[in-house]
N, C-alpha and C positions, 0 to 999 in steps of 0.2 A: 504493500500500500504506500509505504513511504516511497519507496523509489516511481510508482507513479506519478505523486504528487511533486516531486522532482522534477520528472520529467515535465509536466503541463506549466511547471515556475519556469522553469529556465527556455521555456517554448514562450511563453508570453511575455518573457525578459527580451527575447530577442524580437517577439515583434513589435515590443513598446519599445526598442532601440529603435531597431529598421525607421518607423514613422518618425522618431525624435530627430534623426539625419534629413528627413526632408525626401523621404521615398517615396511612392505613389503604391496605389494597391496590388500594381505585380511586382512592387519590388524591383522598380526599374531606377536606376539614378537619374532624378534631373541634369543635365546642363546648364549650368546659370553662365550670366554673360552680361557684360555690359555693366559691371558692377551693382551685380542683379537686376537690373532693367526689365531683363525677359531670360523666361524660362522653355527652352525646348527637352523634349521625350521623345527618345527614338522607337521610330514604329517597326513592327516585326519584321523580320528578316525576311528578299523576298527573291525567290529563287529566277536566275536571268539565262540566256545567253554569255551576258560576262560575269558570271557569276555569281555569287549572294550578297543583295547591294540591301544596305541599313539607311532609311533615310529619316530624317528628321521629323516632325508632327508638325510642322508649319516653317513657313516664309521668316528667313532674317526679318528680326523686326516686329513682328508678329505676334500680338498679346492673345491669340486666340489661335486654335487648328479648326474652330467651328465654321465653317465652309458660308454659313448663311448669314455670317456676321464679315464686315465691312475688317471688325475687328484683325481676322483673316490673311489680309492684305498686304501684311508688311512693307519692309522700305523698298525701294526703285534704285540698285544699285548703275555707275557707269563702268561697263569691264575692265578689270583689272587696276580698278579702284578699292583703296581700304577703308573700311569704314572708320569716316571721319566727318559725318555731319550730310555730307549734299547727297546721302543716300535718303533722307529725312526726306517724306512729301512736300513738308512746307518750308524746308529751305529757301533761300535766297539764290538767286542765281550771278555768275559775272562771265564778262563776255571776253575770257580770253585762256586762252588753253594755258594749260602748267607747263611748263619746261621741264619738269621731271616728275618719277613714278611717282614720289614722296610729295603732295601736295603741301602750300603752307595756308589754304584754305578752306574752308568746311562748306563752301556753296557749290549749288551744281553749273558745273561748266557747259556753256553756251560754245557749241561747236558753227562760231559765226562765219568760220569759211569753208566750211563743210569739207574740213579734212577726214571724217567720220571717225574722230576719234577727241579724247578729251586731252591728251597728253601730246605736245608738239613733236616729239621724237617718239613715236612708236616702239614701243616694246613687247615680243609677243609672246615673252615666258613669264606674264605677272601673276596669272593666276592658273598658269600651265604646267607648272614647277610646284604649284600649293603650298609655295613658301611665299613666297613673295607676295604682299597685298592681299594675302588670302583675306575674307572677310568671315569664314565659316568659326566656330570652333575652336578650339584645341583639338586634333584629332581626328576633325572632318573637312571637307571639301567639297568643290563643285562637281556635278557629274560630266563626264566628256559625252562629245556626242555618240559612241557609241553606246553609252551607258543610257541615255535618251531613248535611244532606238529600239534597244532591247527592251528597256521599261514600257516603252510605248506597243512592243509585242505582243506584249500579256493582254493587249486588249483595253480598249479606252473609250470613254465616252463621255461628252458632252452633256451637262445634267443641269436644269435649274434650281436653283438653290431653294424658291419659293417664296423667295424675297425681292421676287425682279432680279436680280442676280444668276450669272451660272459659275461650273464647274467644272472640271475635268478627273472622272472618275476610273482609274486605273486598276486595271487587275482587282475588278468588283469591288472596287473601294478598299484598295488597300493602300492605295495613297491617292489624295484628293489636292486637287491646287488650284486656286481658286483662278477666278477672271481679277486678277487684282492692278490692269491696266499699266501702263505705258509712259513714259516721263520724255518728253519730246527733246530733241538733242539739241533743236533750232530754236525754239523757241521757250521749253525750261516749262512749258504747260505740261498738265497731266490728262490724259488722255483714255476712254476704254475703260474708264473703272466699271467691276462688274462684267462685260462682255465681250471683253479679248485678257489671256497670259499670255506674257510674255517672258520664259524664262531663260537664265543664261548657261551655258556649256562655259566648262571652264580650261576648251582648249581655242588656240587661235587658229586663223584658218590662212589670210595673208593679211594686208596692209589694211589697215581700220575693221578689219572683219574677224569677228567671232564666233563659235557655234549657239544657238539659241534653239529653240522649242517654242514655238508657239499656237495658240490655237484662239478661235474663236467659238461662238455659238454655234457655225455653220458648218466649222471643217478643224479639223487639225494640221498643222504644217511643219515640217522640221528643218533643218538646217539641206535638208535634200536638196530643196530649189530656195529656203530662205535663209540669208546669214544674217545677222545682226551687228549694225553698225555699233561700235564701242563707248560712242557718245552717245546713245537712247538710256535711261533708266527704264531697267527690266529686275524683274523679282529673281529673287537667291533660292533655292531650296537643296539644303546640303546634306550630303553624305557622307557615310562613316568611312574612314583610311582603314583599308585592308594590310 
């Protein structure tokens, strides 16, 4: 009897730990970030063509993984930028490109001579290397476009949220991303909230062009026939480093 009662204390010691660290109900560690800011949970592992790829419960940025909430949407990052402010919706914008990867401004850059990029000397290993400018994590990263492709395999589908709003419902809802709209490169306007994602690959492809994923209400499109210029804010959804 005694060792029973043993057993069920040091079982309810451990799960009064587990919750007292800040666990969730399967016992999964959050990720904090941002000096707590926001909390992501990675979603179950999910088996690919490249692999077994772990992705995150929502968009950098992102106070919410509930699809029907604006919440949802997270920030607008521009490729191969670190998170330092002009990923923020309501940023400020200025009209002149950085001269190097290391910005010493938090506004989003206005690509006023449509170099389609935000940094005057292009660099195409900023966030292809996942060292550099990474914005994800400790640990995780952006998907490449392969990783896209395969994801996009499992089968996907265009879903409205029920809020006026849609979604993009992958592999029966095992990851969801929302329409969380467009951050225009020309003019620094937001764009598409709600009814187009647009999100980034985090290899380059050539000069101002990136891999991207995006979809609307109507269609899905990948980097096959679409690239994405590196001056657009486009949304983050990151992966775990194998």
């Amino acid at each position: 009897m005694k060792g029973i009662l043993f057993f069920y204390i040091s079982l309810l010691f451990i799960v009064v730990n587990a919750y007292s660290q800040g666990y969730d109900n399967g016992f999964a560690k959050p990720i904090v970030t941002e000096n707590g800011s926001f909390v992501y949970y990675e979603l179950p592992p999910i088996q690919t063509s490249e692999g077994i790829l772990i992705f995150l419960d929502r968009n950098l940025g992102a106070l919410s993984e509930d699809v029907t909430s604006s919440d949802s949407w997270g920030d607008l990052y521009q490729w191969g930028r670190a998170t330092d402010g002009h990923e923020k919706r309501l940023s400020d914008t200025i009209m002149k490109l950085s001269p190097n990867f290391i910005t010493t401004t938090k506004k989003f850059i206005i690509d006023y001579s449509h170099a389609n990029d935000w940094i005057s000397s292009p660099k195409d290993d900023l966030w292809n290397d996942e060292q550099t400018n990474n914005p994800c994590p400790c640990g995780y990263r952006l998907p490449t476009e392969k990783e896209w492709r395969a994801v996009l395999s499992l089968g996907a589908e265009i879903k409205p949220t029920g809020t006026g709003a849609y979604y993009l419902s992958i592999a029966d809802g095992d990851i969801k991303l929302p329409c969380a709209g467009l951050r225009n490169a020309y003019s620094g306007d937001i764009q598409y909230q709600g009814m187009r994602g647009y999100y980034w690959g985090g290899d380059a492809k050539s000069k101002g062009l990136s891999s991207c994923m995006d979809f609307n209400k109507a269609e899905i499109t990948t980097n096959v026939t679409v690239y994405g210029f590196r001056a657009f804010g486009r949304s983050v959804r990151c992966l775990k480093k194998q």
